[in-house]
N, C-alpha and C positions, 0 to 999 in steps of 0.2 A: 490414548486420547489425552490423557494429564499432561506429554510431553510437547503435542499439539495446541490445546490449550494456552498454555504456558506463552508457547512462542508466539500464538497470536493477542497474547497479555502486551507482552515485549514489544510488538510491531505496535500496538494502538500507543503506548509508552513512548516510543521511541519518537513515532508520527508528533505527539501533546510536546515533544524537547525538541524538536525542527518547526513546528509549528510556530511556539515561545521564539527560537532564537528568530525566525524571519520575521516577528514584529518591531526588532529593532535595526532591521537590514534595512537599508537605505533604498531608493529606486535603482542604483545604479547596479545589482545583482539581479537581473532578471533571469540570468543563469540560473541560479539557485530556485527562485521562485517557479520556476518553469519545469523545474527538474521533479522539485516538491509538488506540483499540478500532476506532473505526470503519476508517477508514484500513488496519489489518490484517482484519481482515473484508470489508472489501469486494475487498482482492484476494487472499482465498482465494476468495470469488463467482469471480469472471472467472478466476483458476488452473482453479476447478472446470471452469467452464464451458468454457473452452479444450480441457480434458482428456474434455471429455461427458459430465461428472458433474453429478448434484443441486448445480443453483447457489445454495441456500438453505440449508446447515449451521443457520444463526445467526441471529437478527434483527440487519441489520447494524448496528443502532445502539445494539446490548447492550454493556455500559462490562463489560469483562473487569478480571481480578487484574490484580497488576504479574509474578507467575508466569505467567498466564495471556498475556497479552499477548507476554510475552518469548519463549515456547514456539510462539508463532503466528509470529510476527517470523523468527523459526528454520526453523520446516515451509515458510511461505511463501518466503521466500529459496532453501530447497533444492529447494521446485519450481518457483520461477523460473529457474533455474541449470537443470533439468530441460528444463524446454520449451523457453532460449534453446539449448540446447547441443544438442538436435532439427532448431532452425530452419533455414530455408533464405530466403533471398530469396523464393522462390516461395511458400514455404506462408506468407506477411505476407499472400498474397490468396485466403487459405483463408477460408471463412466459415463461420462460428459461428452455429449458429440455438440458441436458447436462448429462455425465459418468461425477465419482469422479476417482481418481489415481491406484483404481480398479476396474475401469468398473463398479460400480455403476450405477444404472441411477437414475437421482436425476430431478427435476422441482419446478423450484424458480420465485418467482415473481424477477422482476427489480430495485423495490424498496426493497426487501429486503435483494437481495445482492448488492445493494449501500451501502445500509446500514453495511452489514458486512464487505464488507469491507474497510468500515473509522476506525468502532469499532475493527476490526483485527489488521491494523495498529497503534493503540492506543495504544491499548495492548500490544504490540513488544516493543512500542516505550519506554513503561513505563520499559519490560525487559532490556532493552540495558542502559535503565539510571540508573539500580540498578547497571551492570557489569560496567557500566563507572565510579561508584560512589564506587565501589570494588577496582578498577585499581587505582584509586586517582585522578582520571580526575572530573570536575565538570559536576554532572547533565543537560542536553540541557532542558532548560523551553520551551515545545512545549505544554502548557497548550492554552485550546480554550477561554481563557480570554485572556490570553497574544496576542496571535494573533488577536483577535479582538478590542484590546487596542491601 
């Protein structure tokens, strides 16, 4: 659970240094803004879903404000902090039966979409730093050394 924790310290970290740099990104990166929207929409999906709520709010690929986004970043964070602070070692092998965005029906352990989505969010975060690094803006260091340094 400590190493759980941890990583979703790192993801809310990481989220607050992509957040920061897109207030000085221009309009003309909606790539990046879009990418950053996504990445908070999709783990309020799997929050929801965790929780047995409607896992479709949003279309997740809908590019929210810089308000908008910051406000998500915030709810999300405080019910990540919710669910980890519930957790138990045992309920990591709770399953989650849930629809995908076409009525799939899908069934996940808890620990395994914890897990996907820090590595979701990682992955986004690493795209948005190649557009940032396109645009001539400097790469956000949201490396899980630097955060635990």
């Amino acid at each position: 659970m400590e190493t759980i924790v941890k990583l979703f310290k790192h993801l809310d970290w990481a989220n607050q240094q992509i957040l920061e740099a897109l207030k000085t990104v221009g309009g003309e990166n909606n790539q990046a803004k879009r990418l950053f929207s996504h990445i908070l929409l999709a783990e309020e999906v799997w929050l929801n879903r965790i929780n047995g709520l409607k896992s479709h709010p949003k279309a997740i690929w809908t590019e929210l404000s810089r308000e908008e986004y910051s406000n998500l970043a915030k709810k999300n964070q405080q019910g990540l902090e919710q669910i980890l602070a519930g957790l138990s070692e045992e309920n990591l092998q709770d399953i989650i039966f849930y629809q995908n965005s076409t009525g799939k029906e899908f069934s996940t352990s808890v620990g395994d979409i914890l897990m996907h989505v820090a590595l979701h969010g990682q992955y986004h975060r690493g795209q948005i730093n190649r557009l940032l690094r396109e645009e001539g803006y400097e790469p956000v260091n949201v490396d899980y050394i630097t955060f635990v340094r």
